[in-house]
Wavefront OBJ file of the C-alpha trace (Angstrom):
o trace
v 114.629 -10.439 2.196
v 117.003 -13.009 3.107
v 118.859 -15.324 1.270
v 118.205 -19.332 0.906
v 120.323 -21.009 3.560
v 121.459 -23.284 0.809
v 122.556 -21.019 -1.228
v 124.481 -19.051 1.684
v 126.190 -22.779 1.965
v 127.008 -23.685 -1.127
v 129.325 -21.817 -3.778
v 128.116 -19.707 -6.354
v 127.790 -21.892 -9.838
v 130.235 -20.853 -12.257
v 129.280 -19.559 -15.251
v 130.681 -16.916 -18.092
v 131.218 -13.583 -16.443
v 128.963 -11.661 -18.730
v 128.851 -7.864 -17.040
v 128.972 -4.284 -19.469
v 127.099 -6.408 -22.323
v 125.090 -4.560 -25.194
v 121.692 -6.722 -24.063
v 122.905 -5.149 -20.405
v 123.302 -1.503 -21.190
v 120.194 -1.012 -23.332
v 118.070 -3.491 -20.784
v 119.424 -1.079 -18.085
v 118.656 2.189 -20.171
v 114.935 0.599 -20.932
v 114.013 0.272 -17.339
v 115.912 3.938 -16.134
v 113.049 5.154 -19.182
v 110.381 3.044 -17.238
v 111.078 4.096 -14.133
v 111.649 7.424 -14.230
v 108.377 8.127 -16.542
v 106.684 6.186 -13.457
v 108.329 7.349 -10.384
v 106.651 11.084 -10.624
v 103.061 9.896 -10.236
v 104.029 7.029 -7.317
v 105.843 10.397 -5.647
v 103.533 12.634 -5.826
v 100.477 10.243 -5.213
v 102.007 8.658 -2.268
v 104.290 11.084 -1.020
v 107.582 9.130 -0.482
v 109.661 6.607 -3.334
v 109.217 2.779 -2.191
v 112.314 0.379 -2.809
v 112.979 1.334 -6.374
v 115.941 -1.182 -6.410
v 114.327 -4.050 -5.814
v 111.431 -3.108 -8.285
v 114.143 -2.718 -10.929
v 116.097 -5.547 -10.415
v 112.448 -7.651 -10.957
v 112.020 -5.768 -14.451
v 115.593 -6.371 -14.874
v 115.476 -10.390 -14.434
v 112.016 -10.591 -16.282
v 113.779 -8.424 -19.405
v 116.828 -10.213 -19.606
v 115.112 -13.767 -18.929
v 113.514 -12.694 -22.360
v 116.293 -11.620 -24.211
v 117.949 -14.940 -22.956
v 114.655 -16.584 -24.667
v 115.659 -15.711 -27.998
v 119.261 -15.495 -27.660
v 120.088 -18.676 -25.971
v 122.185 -17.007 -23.387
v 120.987 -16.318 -19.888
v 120.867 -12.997 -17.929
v 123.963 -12.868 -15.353
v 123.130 -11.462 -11.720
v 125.839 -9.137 -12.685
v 123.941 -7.523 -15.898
v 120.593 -7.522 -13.741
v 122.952 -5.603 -11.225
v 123.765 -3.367 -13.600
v 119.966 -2.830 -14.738
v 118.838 -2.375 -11.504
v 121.416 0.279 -10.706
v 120.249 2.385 -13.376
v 116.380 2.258 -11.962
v 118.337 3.052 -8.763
v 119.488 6.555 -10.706
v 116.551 6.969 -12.611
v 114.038 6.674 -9.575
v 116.511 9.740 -7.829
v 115.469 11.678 -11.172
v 111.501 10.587 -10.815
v 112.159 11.516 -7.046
v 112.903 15.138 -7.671
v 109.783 15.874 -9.048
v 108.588 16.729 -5.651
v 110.743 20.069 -6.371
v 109.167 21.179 -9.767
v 105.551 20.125 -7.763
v 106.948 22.604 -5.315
v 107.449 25.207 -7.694
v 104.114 24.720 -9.398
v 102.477 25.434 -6.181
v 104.134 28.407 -5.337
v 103.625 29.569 -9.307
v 99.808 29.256 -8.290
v 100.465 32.034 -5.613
v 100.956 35.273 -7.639
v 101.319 37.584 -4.444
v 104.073 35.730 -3.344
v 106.116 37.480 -6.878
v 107.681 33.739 -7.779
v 107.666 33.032 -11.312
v 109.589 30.053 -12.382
v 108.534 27.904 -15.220
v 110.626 25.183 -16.544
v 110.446 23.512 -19.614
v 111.381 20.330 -20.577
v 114.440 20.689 -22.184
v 115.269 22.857 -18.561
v 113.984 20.118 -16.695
v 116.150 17.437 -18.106
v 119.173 20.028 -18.138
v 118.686 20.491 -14.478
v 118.686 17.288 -13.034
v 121.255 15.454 -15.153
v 124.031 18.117 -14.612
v 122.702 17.982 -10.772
v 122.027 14.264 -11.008
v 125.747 13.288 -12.787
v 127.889 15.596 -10.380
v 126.337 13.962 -7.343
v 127.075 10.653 -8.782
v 131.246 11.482 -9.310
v 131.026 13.229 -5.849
v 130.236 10.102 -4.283
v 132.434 7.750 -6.229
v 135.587 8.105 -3.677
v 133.618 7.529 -0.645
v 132.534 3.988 -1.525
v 135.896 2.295 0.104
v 134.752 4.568 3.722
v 131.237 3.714 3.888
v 130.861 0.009 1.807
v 134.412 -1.508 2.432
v 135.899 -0.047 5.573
v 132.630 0.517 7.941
v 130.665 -1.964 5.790
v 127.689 0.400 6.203
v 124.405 -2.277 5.788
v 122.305 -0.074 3.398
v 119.126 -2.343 3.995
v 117.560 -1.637 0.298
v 120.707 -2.390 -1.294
v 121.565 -5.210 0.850
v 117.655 -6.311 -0.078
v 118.008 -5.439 -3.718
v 121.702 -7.629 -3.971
v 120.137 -10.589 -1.978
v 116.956 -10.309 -4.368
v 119.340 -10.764 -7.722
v 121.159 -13.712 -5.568
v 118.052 -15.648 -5.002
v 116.431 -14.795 -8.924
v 120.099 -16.055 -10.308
v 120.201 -19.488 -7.904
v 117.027 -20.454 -7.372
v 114.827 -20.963 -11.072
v 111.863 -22.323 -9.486
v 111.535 -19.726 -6.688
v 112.534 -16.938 -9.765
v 109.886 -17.763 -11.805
v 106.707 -17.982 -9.143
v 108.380 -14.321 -7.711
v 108.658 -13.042 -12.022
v 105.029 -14.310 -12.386
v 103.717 -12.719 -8.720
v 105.183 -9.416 -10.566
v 103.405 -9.986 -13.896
v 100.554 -10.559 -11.880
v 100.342 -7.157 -9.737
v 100.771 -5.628 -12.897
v 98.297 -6.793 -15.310
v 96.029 -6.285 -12.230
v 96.231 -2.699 -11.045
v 96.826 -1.660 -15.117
v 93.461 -3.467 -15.882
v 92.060 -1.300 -12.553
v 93.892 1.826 -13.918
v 92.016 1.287 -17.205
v 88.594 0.852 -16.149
v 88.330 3.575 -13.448
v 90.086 6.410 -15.803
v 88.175 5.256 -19.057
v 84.599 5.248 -19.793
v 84.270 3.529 -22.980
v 81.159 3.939 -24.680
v 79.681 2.620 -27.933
v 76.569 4.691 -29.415
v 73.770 2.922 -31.126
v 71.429 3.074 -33.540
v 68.476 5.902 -31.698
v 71.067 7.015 -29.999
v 71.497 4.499 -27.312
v 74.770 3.886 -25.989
v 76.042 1.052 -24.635
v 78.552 0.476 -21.670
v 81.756 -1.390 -23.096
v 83.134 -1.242 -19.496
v 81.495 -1.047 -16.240
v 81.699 2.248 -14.831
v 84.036 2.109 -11.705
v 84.297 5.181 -9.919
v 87.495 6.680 -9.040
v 86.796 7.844 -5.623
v 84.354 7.126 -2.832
v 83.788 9.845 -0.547
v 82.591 9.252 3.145
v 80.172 11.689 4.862
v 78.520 14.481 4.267
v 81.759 16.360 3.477
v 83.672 13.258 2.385
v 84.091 14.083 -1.544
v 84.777 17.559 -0.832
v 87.190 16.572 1.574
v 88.556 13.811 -0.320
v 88.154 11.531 2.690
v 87.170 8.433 1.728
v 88.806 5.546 -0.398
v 90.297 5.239 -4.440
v 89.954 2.313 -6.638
v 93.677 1.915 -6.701
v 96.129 -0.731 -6.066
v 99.126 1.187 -6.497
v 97.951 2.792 -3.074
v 97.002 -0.853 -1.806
v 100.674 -2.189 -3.052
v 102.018 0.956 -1.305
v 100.885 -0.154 2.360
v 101.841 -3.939 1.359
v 105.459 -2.531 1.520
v 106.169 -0.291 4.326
v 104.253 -2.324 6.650
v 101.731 -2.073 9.329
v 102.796 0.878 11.832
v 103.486 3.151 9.429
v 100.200 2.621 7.906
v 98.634 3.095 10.756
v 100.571 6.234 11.518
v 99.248 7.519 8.398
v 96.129 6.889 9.394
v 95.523 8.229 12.205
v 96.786 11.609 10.863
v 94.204 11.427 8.188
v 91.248 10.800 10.638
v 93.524 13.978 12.852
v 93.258 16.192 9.670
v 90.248 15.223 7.614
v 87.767 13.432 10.247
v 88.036 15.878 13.262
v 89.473 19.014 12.418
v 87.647 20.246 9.483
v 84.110 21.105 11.431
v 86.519 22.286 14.413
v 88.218 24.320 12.632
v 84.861 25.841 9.971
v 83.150 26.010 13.201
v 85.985 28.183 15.075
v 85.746 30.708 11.654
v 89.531 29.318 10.939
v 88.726 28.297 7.742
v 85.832 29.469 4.921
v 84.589 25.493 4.356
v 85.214 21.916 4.783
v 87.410 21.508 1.383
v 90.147 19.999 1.013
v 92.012 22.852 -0.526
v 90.565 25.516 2.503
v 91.037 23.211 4.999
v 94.916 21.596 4.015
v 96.108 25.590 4.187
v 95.430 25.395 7.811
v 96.460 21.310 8.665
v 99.665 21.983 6.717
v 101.438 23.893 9.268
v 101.262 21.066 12.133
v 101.782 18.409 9.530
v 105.281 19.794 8.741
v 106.036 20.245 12.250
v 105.682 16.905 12.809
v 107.610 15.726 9.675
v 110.887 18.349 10.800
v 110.918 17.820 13.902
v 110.751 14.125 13.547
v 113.426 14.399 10.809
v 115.514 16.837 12.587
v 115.475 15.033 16.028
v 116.102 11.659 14.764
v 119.418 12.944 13.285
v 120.136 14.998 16.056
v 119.886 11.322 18.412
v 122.296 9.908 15.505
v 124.836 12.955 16.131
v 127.804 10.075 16.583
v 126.464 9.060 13.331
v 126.752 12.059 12.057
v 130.375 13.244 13.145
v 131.574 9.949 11.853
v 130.524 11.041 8.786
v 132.997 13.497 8.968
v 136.043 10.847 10.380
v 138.330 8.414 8.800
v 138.103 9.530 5.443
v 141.413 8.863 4.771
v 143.806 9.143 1.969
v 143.924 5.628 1.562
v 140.184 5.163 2.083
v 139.939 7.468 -1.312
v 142.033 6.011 -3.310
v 141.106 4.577 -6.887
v 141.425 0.636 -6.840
v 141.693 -0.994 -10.132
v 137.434 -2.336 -10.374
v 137.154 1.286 -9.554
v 135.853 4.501 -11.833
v 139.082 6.453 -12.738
v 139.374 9.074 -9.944
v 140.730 11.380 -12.585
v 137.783 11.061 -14.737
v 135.918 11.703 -11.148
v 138.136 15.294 -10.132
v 137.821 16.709 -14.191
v 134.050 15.070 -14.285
v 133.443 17.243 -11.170
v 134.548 20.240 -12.169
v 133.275 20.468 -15.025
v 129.842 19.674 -14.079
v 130.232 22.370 -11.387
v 130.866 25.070 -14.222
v 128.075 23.606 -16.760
v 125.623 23.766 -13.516
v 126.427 27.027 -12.276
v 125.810 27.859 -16.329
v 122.261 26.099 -16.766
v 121.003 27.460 -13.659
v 122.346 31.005 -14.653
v 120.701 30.790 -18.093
v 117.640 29.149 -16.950
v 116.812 30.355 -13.613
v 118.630 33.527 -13.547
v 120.608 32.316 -10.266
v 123.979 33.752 -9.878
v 127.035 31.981 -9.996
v 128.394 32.772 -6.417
v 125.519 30.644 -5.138
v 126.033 27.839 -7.180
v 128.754 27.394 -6.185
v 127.323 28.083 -1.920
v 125.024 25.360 -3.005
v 127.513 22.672 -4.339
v 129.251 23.793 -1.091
v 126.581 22.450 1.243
v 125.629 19.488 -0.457
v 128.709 17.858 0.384
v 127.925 17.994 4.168
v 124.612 17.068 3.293
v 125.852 13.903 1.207
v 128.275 12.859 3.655
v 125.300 13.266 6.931
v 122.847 11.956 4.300
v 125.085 8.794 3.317
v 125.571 8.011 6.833
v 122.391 7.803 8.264
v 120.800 6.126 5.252
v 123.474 3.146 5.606
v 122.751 2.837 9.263
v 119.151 2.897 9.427
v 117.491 2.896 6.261
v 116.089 6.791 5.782
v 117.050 9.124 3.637
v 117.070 12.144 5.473
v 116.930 14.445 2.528
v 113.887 16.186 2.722
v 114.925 17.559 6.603
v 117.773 18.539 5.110
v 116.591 20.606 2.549
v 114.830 21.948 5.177
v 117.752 23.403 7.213
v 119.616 24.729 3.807
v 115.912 26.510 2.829
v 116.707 28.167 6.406
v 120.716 28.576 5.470
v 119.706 30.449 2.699
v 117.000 32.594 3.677
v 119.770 33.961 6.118
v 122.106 34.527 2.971
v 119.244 36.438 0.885
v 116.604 36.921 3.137
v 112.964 37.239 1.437
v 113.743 35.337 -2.046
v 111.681 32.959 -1.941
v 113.613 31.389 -6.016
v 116.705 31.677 -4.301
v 115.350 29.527 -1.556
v 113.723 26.983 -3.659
v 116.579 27.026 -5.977
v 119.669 26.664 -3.864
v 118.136 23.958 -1.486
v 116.579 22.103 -4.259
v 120.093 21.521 -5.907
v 122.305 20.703 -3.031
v 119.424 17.896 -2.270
v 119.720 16.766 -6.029
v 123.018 16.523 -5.930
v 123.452 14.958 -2.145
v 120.246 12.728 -2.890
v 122.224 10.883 -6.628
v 125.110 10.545 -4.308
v 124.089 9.132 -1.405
v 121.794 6.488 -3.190
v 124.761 5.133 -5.237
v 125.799 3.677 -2.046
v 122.697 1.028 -2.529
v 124.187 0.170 -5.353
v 127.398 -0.154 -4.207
v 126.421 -2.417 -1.700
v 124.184 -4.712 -4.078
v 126.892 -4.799 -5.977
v 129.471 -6.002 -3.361
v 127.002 -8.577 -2.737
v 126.591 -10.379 -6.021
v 130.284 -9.465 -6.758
v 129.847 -6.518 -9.574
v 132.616 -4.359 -10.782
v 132.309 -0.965 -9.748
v 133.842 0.724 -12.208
v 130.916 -0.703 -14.683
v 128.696 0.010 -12.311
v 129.274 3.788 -12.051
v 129.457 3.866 -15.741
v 125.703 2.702 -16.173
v 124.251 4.993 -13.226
v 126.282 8.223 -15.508
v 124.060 6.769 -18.747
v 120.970 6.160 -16.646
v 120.984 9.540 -14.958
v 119.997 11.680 -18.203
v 117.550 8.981 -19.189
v 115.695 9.421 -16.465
v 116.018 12.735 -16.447
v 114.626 12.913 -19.958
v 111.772 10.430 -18.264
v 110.914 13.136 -15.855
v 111.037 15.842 -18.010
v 107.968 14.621 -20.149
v 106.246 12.430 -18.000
v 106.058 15.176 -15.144
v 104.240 18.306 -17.792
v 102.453 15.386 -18.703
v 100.615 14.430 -15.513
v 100.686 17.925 -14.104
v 98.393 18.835 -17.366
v 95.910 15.818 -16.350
v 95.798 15.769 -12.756
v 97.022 19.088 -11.885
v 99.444 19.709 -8.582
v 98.335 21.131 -5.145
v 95.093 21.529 -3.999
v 92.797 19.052 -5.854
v 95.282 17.795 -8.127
v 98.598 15.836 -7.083
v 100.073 17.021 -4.022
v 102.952 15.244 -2.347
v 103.453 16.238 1.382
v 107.213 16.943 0.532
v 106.055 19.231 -1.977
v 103.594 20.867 0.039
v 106.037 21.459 3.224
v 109.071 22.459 0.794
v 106.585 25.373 -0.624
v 105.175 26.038 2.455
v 108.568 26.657 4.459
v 109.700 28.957 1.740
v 106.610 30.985 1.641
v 107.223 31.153 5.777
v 110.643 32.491 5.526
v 109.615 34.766 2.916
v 106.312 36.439 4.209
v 107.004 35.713 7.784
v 104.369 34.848 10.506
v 101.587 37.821 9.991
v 99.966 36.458 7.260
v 99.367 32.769 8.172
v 95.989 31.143 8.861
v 94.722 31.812 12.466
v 96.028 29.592 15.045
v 98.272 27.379 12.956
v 101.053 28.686 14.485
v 99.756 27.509 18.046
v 99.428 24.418 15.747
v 103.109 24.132 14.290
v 104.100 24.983 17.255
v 102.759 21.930 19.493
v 103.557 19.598 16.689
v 107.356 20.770 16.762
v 107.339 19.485 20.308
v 105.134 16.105 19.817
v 107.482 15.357 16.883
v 110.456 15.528 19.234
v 108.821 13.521 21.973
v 107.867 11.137 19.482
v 111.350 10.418 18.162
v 113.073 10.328 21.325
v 110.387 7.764 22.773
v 110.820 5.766 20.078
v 114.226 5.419 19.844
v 114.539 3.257 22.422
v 113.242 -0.617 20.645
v 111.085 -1.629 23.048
v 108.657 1.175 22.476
v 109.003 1.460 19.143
v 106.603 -0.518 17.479
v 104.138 0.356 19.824
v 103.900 4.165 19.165
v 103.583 6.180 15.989
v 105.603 7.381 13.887
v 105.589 11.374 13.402
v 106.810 11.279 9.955
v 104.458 9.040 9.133
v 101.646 11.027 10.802
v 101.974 14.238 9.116
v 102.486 12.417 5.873
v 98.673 11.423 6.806
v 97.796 14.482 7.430
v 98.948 15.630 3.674
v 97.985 13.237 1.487
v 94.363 13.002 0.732
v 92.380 10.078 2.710
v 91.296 8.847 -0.923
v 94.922 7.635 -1.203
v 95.206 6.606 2.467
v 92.605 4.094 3.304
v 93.846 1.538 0.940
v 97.277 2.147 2.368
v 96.368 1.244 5.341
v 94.311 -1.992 3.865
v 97.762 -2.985 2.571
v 99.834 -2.766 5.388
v 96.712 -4.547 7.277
v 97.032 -7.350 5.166
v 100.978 -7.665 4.591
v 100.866 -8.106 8.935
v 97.808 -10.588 8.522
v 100.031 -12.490 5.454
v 103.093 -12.627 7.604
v 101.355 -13.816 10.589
v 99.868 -16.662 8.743
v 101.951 -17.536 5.840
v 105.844 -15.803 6.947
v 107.288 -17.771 3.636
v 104.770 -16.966 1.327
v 104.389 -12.926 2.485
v 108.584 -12.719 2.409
v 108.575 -14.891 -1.366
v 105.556 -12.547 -3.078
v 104.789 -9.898 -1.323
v 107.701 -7.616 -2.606
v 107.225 -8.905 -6.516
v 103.392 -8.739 -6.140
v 103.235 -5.110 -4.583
v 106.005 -4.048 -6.913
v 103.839 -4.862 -10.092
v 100.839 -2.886 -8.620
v 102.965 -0.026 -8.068
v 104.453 0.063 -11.652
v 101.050 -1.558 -13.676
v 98.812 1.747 -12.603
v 101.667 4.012 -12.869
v 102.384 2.709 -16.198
v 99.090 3.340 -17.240
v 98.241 7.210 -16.068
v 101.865 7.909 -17.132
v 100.294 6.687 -20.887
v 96.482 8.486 -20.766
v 98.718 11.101 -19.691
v 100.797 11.155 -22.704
v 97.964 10.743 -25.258
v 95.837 13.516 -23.779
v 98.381 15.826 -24.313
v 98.696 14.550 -27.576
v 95.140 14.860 -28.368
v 93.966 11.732 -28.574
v 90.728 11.325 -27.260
v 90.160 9.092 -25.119
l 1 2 3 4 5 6 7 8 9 10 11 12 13 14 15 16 17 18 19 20 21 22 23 24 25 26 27 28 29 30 31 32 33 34 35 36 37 38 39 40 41 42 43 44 45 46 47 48 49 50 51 52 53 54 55 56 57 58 59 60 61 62 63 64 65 66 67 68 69 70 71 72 73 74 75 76 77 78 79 80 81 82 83 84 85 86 87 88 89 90 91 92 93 94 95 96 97 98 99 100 101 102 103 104 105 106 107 108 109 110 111 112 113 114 115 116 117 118 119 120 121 122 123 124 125 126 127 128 129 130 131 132 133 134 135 136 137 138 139 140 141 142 143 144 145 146 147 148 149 150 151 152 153 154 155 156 157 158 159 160 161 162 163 164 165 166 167 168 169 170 171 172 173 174 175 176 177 178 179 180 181 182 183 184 185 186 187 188 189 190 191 192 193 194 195 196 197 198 199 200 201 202 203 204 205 206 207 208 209 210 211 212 213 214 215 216 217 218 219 220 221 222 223 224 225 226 227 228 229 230 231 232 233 234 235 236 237 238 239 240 241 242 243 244 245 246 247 248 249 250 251 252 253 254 255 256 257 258 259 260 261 262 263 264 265 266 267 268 269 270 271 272 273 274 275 276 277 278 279 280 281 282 283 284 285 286 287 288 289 290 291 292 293 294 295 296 297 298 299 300 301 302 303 304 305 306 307 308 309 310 311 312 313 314 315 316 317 318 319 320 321 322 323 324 325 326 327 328 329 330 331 332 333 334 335 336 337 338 339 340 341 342 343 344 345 346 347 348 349 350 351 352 353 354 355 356 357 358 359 360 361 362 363 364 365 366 367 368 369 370 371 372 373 374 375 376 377 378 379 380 381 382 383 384 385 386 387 388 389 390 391 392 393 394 395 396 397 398 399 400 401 402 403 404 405 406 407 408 409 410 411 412 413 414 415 416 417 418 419 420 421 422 423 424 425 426 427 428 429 430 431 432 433 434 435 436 437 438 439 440 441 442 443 444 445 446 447 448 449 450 451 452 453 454 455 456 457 458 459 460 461 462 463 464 465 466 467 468 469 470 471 472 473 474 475 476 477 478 479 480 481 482 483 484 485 486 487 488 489 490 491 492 493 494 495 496 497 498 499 500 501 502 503 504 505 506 507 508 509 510 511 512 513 514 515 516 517 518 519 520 521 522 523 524 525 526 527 528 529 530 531 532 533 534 535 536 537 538 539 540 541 542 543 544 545 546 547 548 549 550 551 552 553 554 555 556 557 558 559 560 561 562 563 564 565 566 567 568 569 570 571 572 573 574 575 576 577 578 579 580 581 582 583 584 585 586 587 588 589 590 591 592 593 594 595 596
């Protein structure tokens, strides 16, 4: 998103510098609530976390341009900063669901001997201790990566530029607020009618149809519902492909015609698998599907090794020092430590995980931060999930065959790493519309157990509706996280037939992949591996309207560039959040009881 050339030309207006308000701190703690009760299902639906920044700092403008309603005072773009930093945190929180989905599908495995069940109250525990030390640990490096390198952060730099053109532009604000209100009302009205069958019985017993009957799912083939290779009634999936964009939509879609168009009979007919079902057959297309994803992962930081070693260079005294706008750095050593004790403490209590590895694990997620910090302000991915990758393989060597201590130790150092290295975003939306940092640090430490708390009901919640793995919700990180542990655990003998042939070759196309693509002028014509084994994962129902999206976001910008860049981020944001919204609600009431 860029900003108006006028508005790059002309000074900002001046007006009261309203910041750390009341209206801004509870707006901000509203939206962390929204968005991390919504993030799990978008996560584990989709399989990745779209631009959660700019989605908050929408919610933010529309909730503080109705405060200002009935005030008489108008939202700053330095309280919707501050709002949209805390969905920033709270989307981290929504983010780490993938882990608990993780553990859920490993729970389902009783010969594999892991057994760990978290409740809420261990849930929110968990990721705010995690979630609030990797916030602190990244306070000092701000200066290195925002001030001194001026690292560009794209969704930051998109998320700061959005608040910029909401705060000088009215007109433009208020056709982007109402493209949001839009999406939403949409895909919740969608959400509604597909999930609820609303009946009214008569006198004889007739019944009549208050709403049509949609149905959620269309299968294609013979084996298309069993398979679930087809298309949902769903424009959260739709919205989905309207943001990231044509070839990675595409990628995604050709590994679901790969997985669930041409291997399934291959495979049933070569006595690899029982049956063409979705559960039977993903046992088998999960081991090339991660190949792809690691490989990719791995070799694209591997090609960014200057990247990474800088990480590692010029962090200077000076360069962490405390300025005045700045969080305390006091309050940031004692915070630290004292997290680091009250984490080694929860996990001890409620995961049984000793103390030495806690602290191994808070250990390793500062290289991980720094590598992860890097490469996200230089190109835009978050290279967290390969990274939990390599310290699931750092600490298989340290306790070989424990699978908890596996999940466990990797799953924290990429909480931790994963707060800290998305507070640079913020950091860099907030050097943008001019925030001060040290309020901004203080509303990402309040919207971290908020969303936390989000998670921790809404993700029982939808598990207890939808389920996770197999039929139910299964994100591909969650599926390759549980499936590298159970690897390293059980070793090779006991795998499918074949897929290790399979893993194997898709290690090596991965790595071809990534190094072909590097260079720019191949790039958009071949596919991306990540991308392809995320295909491969997520279930074609969820797929085909992905790639609808990103089909028409590249027809849009072809034919109306203004109008795609103006609406297309509001307008895919509110079907996103409006169907999220709404299974995050049925969700709530069915466990509640209430029949609906």
């Amino acid at each position: 998103m860029r900003v108006p050339a006028e508005a790059q030309q002309s000074p900002l207006p001046a007006e009261p510098r309203r910041e750390l308000t009341l209206r801004a701190v509870l707006t901000a703690m509203a939206v962390a609530a929204l968005i991390g009760a919504s993030y799990p299902y978008v996560v584990l639906k989709i399989g990745y976390g779209p631009n959660i920044s700019v989605v908050s700092a929408f919610f933010g403008y529309l909730a503080l341009g109705v405060i200002g309603l009935a005030t008489g005072a108008r939202g700053t773009r330095w309280e919707n900063n501050l709002v949209q930093t805390a969905g920033t945190a709270a989307g981290q929180a929504g983010f780490m669901c993938t882990l608990l989905a993780a553990f859920d599908m490993l729970n389902a495995k009783p010969e594999l001997g892991f057994s760990v069940h978290l409740s809420t109250l261990q849930i929110f525990s968990w990721l705010t201790v995690a979630g609030l030390l990797g916030v602190l640990l990244a306070v000092p490096l701000r200066r290195h990566y925002i001030d001194e390198e001026n690292l560009p952060f794209a969704d930051g730099t998109a998320a700061g530029e959005t608040m910029l053109v909401l705060d000088l532009d009215r007109r433009e604000a208020a056709h982007r607020v109402r493209a949001l209100g839009l999406g939403l009302l949409l895909s919740a009205l969608v959400a509604v009618v597909r999930d609820l069958h609303w009946k009214l019985k008569l006198a004889g017993d007739r019944v009549l149809q208050l709403l049509p009957l949609i149905p959620g799912e269309v299968g294609f083939g013979a084996h298309g519902a069993a398979l679930r290779m087809g298309s949902e009634v769903s424009l959260l999936s739709f919205g989905s492909g309207l943001l990231v964009g044509l070839r990675v939509t595409l990628s995604m879609g050709l590994g679901m015609i790969v997985a669930w168009v041409l291997a399934p009979p291959l495979l049933v007919g070569a006595g690899v698998v029982p049956e063409q079902t979705f559960a039977a057959v993903l046992r088998w297309v999960m081991w090339p599907a991660t190949g792809l994803m690691v490989s990719g992962g791995l070799t694209a930081l591997a090609l960014k090794w200057k990247v990474v070693l800088r990480s590692f260079q010029g962090l200077s005294r000076k360069q962490l020092a405390g300025a005045p706008e700045e969080f305390p750095m006091r309050l940031v050593v004692w915070g630290a430590l004292g997290l680091s004790v009250a984490l080694a403490v929860v996990q001890k209590i409620s995961l049984g995980f000793p103390f030495w590895l806690t602290a191994v694990s808070l250990l390793l997620s500062l290289p991980l931060m720094l590598v992860g910090t890097r490469v996200l302000g230089e190109t835009n991915w978050a290279p967290i999930s390969a990274l939990a990758n390599l310290m699931q393989a750092v600490f298989a060597a340290i306790v070989p065959g424990h699978i908890p201590v596996n999940m466990i130790g990797s799953g924290m150092s990429g909480t931790v790493a994963a707060n800290g290295e998305h507070l640079m975003q913020d950091y860099r939306a907030g050097q943008i519309v001019g925030a001060n940092y040290r309020h901004l640090t203080i509303v990402q430490l309040l919207a971290v157990p908020v969303g936390s708390l989000a998670v921790a009901v809404a993700y029982p919640a939808l598990r207890a509706r939808y389920g996770v793995g197999g039929d139910g919700l299964s994100s591909p990180i969650s599926v390759k996280w549980a499936g590298f542990a159970e690897l390293l655990a059980k070793g090779f003998s006991t795998l499918p037939k074949g897929c290790l042939t399979a893993l194997a070759v898709a290690l090596a196309l991965g790595v071809v992949l990534t190094v072909l693509e590097a260079d720019p002028r191949r790039h958009r014509y071949l596919p991306s591996p990540t991308a392809v084994g995320l295909g491969m994962l997520i279930p074609g129902y969820a797929v085909l309207p992905m790639v609808l999206g990103g089909l028409v976001q590249a027809l849009w910008r072809r034919f109306s560039p203004k109008g795609e860049e103006s609406y297309c981020t509001p307008l895919a944001s509110g079907f996103i959040a409006g169907e999220a919204l709404v299974v995050l609600l049925l969700s709530i009431l069915a466990m509640a009881g209430v029949a609906l």
